[in-house]
BALUM-307491 format. One record per atom (N, C-alpha, C, O, CB): x, y, z; residue in one letter; residue number from 1. Coordinates in pm, whole numbers, plus 50000, padded with zeros to 5 digits. Atoms other than C-alpha are relative to their C-alpha. Last residue first. Glycine has a CB too. Example, Ala and Ser with C-alpha at 12.3 -4.5 7.8 and 13.67 -1.06 7.14 Angstrom:
<atoms>
- 49918,49881,49994,S,2
- 51367,49894,50714,S,2
- 49923,50109,50073,S,2
- 49974,50220,50090,S,2
- 50041,50046,49858,S,2
- 50089,49881,50000,A,1
- 51230,49550,50780,A,1
- 50090,50120,50000,A,1
- 50194,50118,50066,A,1
- 49901,50003,50125,A,1
</atoms>
This chain:
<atoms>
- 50082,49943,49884,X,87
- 50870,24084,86056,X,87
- 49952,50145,49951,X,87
- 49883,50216,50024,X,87
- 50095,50010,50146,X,87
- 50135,49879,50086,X,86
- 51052,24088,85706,X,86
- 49895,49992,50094,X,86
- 49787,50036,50054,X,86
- 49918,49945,49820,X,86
- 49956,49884,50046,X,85
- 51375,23998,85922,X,85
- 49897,50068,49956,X,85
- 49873,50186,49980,X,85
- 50092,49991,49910,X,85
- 50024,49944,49849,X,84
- 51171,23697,86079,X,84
- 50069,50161,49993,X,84
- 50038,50247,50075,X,84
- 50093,49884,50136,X,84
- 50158,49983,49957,X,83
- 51101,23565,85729,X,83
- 50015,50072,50144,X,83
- 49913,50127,50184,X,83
- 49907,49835,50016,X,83
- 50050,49911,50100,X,82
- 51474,23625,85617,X,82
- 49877,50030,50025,X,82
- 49840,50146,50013,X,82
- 50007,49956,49873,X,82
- 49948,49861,49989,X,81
- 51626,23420,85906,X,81
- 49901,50113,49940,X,81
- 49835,50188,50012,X,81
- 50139,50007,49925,X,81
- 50097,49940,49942,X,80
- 51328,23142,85819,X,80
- 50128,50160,50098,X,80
- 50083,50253,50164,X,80
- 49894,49850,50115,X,80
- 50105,49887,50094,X,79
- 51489,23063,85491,X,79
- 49910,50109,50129,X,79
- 49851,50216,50112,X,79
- 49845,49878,49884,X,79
- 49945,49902,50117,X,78
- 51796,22910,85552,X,78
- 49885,50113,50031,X,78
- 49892,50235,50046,X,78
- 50000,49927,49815,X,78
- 49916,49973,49866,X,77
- 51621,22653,85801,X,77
- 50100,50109,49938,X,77
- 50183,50127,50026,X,77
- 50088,49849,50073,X,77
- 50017,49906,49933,X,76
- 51362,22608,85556,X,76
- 50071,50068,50076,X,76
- 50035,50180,50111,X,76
- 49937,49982,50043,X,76
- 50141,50009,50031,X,75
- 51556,22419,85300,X,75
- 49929,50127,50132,X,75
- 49989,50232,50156,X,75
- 49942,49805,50018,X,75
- 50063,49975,49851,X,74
- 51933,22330,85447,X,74
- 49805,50023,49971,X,74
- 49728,49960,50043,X,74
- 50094,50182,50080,X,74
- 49947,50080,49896,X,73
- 52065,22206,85111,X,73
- 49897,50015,50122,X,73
- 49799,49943,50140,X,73
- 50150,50046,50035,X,73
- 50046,50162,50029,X,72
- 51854,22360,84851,X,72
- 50046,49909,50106,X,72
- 49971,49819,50144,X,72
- 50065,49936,49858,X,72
- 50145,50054,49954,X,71
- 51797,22659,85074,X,71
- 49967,49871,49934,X,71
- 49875,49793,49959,X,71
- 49881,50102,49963,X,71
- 49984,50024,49867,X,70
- 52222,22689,85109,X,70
- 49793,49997,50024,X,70
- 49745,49971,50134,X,70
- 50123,50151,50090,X,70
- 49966,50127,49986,X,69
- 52219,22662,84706,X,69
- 49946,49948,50141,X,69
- 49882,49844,50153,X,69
- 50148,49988,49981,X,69
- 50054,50097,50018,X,68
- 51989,22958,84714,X,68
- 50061,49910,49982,X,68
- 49974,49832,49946,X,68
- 49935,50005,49936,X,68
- 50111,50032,49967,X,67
- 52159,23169,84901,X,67
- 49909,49898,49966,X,67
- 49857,49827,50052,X,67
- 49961,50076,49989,X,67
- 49983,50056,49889,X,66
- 52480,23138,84775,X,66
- 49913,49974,50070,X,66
- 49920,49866,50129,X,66
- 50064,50045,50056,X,66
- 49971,50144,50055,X,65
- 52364,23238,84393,X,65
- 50033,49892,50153,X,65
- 50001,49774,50152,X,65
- 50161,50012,49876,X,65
- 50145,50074,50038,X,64
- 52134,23548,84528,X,64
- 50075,49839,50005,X,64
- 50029,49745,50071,X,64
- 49915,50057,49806,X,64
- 49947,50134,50086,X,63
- 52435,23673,84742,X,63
- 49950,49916,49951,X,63
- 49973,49801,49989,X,63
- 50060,49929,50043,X,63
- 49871,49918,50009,X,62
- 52330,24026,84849,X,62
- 50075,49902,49915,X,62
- 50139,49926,49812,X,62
- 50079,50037,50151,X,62
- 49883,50110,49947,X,61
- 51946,23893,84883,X,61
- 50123,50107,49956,X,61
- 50100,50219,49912,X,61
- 50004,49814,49903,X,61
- 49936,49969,49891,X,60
- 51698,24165,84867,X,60
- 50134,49895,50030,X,60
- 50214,49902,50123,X,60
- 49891,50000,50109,X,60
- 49975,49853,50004,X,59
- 51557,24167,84515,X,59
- 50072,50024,50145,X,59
- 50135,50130,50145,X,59
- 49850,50093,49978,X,59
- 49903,50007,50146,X,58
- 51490,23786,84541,X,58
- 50066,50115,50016,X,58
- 50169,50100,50081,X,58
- 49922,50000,49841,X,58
- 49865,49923,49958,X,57
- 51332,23766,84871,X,57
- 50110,50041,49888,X,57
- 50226,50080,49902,X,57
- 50078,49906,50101,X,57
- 50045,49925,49854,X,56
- 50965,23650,84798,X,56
- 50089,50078,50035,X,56
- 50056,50190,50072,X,56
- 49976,49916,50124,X,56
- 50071,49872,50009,X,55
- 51036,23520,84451,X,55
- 49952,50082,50073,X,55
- 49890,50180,50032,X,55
- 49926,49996,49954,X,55
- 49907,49920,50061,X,54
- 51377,23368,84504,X,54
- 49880,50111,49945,X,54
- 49898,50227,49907,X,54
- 50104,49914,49879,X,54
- 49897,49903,49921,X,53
- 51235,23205,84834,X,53
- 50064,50108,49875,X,53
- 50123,50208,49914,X,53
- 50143,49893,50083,X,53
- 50031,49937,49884,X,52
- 50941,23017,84685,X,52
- 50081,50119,50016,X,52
- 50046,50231,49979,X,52
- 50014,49912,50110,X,52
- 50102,49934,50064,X,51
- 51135,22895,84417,X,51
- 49949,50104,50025,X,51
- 49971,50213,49974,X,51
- 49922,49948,49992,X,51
- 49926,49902,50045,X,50
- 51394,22767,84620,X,50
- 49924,50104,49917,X,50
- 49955,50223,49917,X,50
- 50103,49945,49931,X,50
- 49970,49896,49904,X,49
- 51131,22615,84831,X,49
- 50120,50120,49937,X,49
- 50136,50234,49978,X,49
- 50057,49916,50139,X,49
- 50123,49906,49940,X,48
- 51015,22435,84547,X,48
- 50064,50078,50112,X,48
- 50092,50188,50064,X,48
- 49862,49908,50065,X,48
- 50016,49896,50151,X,47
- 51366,22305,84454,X,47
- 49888,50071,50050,X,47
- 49912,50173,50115,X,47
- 49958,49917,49827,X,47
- 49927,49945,50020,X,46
- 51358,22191,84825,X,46
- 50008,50070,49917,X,46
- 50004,50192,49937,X,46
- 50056,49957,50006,X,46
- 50062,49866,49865,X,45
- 51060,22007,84835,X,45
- 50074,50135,49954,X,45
- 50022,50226,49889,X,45
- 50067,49963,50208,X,45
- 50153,49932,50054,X,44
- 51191,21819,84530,X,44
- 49939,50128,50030,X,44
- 49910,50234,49974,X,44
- 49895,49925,50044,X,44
- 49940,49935,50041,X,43
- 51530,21732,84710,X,43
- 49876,50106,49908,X,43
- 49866,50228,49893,X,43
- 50111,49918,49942,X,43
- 49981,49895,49982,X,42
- 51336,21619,84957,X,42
- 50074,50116,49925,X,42
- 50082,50233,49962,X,42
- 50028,49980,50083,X,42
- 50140,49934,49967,X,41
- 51155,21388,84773,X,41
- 50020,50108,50044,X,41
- 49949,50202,50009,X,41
- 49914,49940,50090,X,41
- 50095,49969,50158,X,40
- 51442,21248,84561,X,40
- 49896,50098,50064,X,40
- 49860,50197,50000,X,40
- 49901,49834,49911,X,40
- 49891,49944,50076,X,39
- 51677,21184,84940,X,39
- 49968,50075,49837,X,39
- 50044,50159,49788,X,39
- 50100,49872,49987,X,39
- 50013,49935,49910,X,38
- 51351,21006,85069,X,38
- 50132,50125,49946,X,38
- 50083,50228,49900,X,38
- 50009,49904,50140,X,38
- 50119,49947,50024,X,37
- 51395,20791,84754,X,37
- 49922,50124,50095,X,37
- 49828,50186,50047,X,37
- 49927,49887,49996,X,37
- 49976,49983,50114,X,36
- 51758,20711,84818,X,36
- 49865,50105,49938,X,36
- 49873,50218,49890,X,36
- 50023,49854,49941,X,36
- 49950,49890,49968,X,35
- 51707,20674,85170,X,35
- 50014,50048,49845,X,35
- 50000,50171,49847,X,35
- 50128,49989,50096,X,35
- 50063,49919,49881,X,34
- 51440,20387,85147,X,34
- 50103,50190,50007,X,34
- 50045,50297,50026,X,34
- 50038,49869,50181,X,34
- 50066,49927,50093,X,33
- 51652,20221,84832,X,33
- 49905,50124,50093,X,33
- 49896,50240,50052,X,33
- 49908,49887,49905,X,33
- 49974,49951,50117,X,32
- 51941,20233,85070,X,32
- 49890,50026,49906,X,32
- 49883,50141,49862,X,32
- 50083,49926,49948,X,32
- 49943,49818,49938,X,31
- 51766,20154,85359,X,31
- 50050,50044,49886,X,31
- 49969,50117,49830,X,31
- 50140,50023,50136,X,31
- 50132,49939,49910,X,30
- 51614,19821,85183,X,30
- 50063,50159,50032,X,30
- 50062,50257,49957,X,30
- 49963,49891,50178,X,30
- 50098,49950,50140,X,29
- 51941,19772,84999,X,29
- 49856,50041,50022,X,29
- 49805,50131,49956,X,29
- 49983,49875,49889,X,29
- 50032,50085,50078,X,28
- 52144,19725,85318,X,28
- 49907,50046,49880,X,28
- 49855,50158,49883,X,28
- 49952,49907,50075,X,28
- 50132,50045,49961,X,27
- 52375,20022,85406,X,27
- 49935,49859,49915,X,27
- 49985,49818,49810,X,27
- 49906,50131,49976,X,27
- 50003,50038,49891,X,26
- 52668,20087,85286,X,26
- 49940,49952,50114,X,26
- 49985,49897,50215,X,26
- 50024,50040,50013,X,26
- 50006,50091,49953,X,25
- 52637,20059,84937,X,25
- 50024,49970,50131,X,25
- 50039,49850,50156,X,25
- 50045,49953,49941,X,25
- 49803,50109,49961,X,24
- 52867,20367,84845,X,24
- 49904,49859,50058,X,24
- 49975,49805,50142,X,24
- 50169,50103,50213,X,24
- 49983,50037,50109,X,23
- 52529,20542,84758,X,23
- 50113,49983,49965,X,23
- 50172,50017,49863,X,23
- 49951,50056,49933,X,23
- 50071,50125,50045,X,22
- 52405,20534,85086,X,22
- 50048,49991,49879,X,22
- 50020,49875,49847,X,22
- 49848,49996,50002,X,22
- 49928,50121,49904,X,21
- 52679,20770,85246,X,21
- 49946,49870,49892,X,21
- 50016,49785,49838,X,21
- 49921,49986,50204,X,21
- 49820,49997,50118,X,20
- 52557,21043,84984,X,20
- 50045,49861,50035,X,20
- 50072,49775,49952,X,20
- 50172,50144,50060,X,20
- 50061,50037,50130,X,19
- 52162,20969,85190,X,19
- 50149,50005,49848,X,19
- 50158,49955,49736,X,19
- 49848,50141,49977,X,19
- 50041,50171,50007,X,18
- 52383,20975,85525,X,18
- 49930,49973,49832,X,18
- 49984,49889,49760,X,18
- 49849,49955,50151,X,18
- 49877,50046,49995,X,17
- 52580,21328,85434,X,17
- 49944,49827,49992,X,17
- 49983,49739,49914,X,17
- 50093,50064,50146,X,17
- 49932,50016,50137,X,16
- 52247,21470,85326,X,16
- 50105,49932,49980,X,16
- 50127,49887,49867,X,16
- 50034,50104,49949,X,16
- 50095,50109,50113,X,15
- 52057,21347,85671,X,15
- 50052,49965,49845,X,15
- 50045,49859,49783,X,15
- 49842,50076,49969,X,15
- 49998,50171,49991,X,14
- 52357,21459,85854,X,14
- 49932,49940,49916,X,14
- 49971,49852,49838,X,14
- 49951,49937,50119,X,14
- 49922,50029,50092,X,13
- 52306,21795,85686,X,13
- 50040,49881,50066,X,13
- 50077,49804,49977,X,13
- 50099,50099,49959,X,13
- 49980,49998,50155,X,12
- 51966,21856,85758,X,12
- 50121,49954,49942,X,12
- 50116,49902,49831,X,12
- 49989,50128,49950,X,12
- 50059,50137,50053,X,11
- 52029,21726,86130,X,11
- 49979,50037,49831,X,11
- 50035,49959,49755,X,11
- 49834,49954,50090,X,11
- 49965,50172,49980,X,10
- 52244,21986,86156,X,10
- 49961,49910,49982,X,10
- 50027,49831,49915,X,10
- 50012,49952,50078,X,10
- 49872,49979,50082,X,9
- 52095,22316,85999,X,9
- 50077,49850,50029,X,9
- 50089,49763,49943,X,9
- 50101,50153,50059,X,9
- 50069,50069,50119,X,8
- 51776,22198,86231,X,8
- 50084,49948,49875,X,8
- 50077,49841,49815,X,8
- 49903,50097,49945,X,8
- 50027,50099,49953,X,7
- 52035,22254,86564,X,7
- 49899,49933,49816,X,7
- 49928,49831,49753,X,7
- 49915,50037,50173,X,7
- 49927,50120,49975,X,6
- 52134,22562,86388,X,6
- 50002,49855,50002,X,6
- 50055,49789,49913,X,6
- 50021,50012,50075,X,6
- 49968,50025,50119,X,5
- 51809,22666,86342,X,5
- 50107,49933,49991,X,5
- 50103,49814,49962,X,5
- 50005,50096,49933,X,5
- 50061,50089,50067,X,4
- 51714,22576,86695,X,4
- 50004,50006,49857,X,4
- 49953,49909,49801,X,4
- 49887,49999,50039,X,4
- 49940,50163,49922,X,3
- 52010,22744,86862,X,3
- 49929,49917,49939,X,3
- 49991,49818,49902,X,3
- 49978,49963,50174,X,3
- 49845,50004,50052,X,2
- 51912,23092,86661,X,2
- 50056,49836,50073,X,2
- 50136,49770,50007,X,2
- 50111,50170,50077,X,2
- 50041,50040,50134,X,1
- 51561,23071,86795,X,1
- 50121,49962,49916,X,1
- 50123,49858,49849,X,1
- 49921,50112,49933,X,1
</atoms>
């Protein structure tokens, strides 16, 4: 299970590094507006999931403020340590 968070932990942050990438124009303007807006949606998700996570685990975190940056970034893949802990 630990190899496939990871592995998720990665493509999450390629995807963030490519949607930053796009806003140097590197891409054509199609992909760019395409990643741009995909890049809005998840960031969305995300806030919600921080949400989520600070009222489910709040009282147990050690490093509330590190934690939740690393579920805006990474999003579930953060989060499902904590769910398999409260097994």
């Amino acid at each position: 299970m630990r190899v496939m968070i990871l592995m998720g932990k990665a493509v999450t942050l390629c995807f963030w590094g490519t949607v930053l990438l796009s806003l140097f124009s590197v891409f054509p303007k199609q992909v760019e507006s395409l990643l741009g807006w995909a890049g809005v949606a998840i960031l969305l998700i995300h806030l919600v999931e921080v949400a989520i996570f600070t009222k489910r685990f709040g009282n147990e975190l050690v490093e509330p403020k590190y934690d939740k940056l690393m579920v805006l970034v990474f999003g579930i893949f953060h989060v499902l340590p904590f769910m398999m802990k409260k097994r």
